[in-house]
C-alpha positions as CSV (number, residue, x, y, z in Angstrom):
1,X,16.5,-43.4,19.8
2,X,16.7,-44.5,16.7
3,X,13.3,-44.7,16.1
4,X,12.7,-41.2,17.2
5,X,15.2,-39.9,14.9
6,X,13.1,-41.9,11.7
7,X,9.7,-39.8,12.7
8,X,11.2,-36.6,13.1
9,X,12.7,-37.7,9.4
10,X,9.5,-37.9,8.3
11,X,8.1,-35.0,9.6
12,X,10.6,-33.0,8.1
13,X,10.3,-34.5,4.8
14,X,6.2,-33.8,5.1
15,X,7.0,-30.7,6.0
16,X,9.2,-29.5,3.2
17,X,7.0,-31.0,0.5
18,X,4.1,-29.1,2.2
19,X,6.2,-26.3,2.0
20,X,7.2,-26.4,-1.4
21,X,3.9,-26.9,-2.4
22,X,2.9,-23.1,-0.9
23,X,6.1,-21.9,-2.6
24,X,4.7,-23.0,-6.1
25,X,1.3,-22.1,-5.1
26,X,2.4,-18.6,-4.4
27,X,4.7,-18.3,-7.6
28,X,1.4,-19.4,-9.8
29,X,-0.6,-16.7,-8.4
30,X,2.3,-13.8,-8.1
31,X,2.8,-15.2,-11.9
32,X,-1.1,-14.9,-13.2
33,X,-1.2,-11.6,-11.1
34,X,1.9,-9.9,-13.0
35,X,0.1,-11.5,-16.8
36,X,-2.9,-10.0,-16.1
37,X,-1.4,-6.3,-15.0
38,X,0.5,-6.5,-18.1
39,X,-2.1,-7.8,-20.6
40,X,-3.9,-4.4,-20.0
41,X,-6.7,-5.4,-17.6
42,X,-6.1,-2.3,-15.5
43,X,-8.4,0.7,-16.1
44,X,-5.1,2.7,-17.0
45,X,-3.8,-0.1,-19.5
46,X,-7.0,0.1,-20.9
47,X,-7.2,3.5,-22.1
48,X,-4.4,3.3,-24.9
49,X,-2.5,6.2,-25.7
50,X,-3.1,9.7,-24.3
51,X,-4.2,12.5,-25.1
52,X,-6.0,10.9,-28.2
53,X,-4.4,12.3,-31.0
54,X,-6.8,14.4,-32.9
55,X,-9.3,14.4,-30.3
56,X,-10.1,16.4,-27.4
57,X,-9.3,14.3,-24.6
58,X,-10.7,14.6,-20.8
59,X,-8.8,12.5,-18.4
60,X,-10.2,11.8,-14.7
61,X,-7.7,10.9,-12.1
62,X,-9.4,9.3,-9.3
63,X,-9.7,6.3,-7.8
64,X,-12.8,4.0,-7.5
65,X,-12.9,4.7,-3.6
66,X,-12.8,8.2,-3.7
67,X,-16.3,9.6,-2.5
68,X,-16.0,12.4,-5.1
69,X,-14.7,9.8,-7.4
70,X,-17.4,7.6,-7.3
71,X,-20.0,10.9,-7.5
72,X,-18.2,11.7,-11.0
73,X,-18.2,7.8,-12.5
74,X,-22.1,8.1,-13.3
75,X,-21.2,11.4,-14.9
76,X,-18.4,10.4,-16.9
77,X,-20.0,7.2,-18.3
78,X,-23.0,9.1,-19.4
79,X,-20.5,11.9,-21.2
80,X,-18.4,9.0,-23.0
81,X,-21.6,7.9,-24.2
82,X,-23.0,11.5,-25.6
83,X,-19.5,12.7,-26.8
84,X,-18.5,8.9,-28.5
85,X,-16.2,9.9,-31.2
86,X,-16.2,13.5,-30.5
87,X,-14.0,13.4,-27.7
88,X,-12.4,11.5,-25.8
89,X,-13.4,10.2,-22.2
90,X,-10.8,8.5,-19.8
91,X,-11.3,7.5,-16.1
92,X,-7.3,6.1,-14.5
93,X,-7.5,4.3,-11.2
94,X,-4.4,6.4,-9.4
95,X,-4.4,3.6,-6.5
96,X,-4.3,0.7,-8.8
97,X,-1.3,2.2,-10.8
98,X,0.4,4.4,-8.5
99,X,2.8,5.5,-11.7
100,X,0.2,8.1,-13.1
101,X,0.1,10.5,-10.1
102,X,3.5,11.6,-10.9
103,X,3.6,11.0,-14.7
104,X,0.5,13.1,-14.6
105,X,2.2,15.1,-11.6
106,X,-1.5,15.8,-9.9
107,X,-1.9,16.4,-6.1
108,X,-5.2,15.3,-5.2
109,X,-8.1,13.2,-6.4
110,X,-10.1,13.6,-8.6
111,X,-8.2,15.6,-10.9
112,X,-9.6,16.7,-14.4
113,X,-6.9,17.4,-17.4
114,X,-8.6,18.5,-20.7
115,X,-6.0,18.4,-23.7
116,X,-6.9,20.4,-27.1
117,X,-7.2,18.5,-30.0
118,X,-3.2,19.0,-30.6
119,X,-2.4,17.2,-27.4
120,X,-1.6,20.3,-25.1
121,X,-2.8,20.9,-21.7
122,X,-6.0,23.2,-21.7
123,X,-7.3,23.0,-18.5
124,X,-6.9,21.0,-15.1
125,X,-9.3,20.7,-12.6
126,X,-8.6,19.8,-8.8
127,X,-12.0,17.7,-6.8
128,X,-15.4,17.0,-8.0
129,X,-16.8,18.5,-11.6
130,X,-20.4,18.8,-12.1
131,X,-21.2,17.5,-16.1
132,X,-22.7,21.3,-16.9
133,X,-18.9,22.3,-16.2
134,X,-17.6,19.3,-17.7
135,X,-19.4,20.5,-21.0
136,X,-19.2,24.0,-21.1
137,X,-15.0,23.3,-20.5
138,X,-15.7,20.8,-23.9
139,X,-17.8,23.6,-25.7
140,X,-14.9,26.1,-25.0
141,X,-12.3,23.5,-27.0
142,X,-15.0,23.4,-29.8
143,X,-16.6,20.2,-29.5
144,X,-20.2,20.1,-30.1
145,X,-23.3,19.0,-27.7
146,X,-25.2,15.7,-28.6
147,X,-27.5,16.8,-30.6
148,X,-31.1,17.5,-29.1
149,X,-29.3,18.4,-26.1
């Protein structure tokens, strides 16, 4: 009896430092995880403060996804690149940082929020936004086509 008392001893004891080694595996990843989302590796971490101050600013709530979401990213990559320092162009990720839907208090995805050049609310937009609209809403708050388009 004695004997069987010693292996289940062991056992035990290989058991708990197995377990404890999945604790602290666990707690290393939970801890990396939590550094990353708070060194500003998120999409919305990423876009610094909004609306730009002095800049028109278009913010795109979406998520990466969304069907109509991913039919605007092309769109809105190729406007950040034709209105680069004329206005500014920000995608946030809703699902990643579930915050933003009500600091932003929208109801569906994608939602558009253009801001004038003072910060205030212009216009919001609810689904998909074709770039022609997208422009003629940044022509109406005064900021200027690329040039040669």
């Amino acid at each position: 009896m004695s004997c069987k008392l010693q292996t289940i001893n062991l056992i035990s004891e290989k058991a708990r430092v197995k377990m404890k080694r999945i604790c602290l595996t666990l707690f290393l990843i939970l801890g990396i995880s939590l550094a990353l989302l708070g060194a500003g590796l998120g999409t919305a971490s990423a876009s610094g403060e909004l609306p730009a101050k002095g800049m028109v600013t278009l913010i795109d709530l979406g998520a990466h996804q969304c069907i109509p979401c991913r039919m605007m990213a092309p769109i809105l990559d190729e406007l950040k690149k034709e209105y680069k320092g004329r206005a500014a162009i920000v995608f946030l990720d809703v699902w990643e940082d579930r915050t933003l839907a009500s600091q932003y208090g929208i109801r569906v995805i994608p939602t558009q929020i253009f801001y004038d050049r003072q910060g205030k609310e212009f216009l919001r937009h609810e689904g998909f936004l074709s770039k022609e609209k997208i422009e003629t809403v940044l022509t109406k708050l005064g900021v200027p086509k690329a040039p040669g388009k």
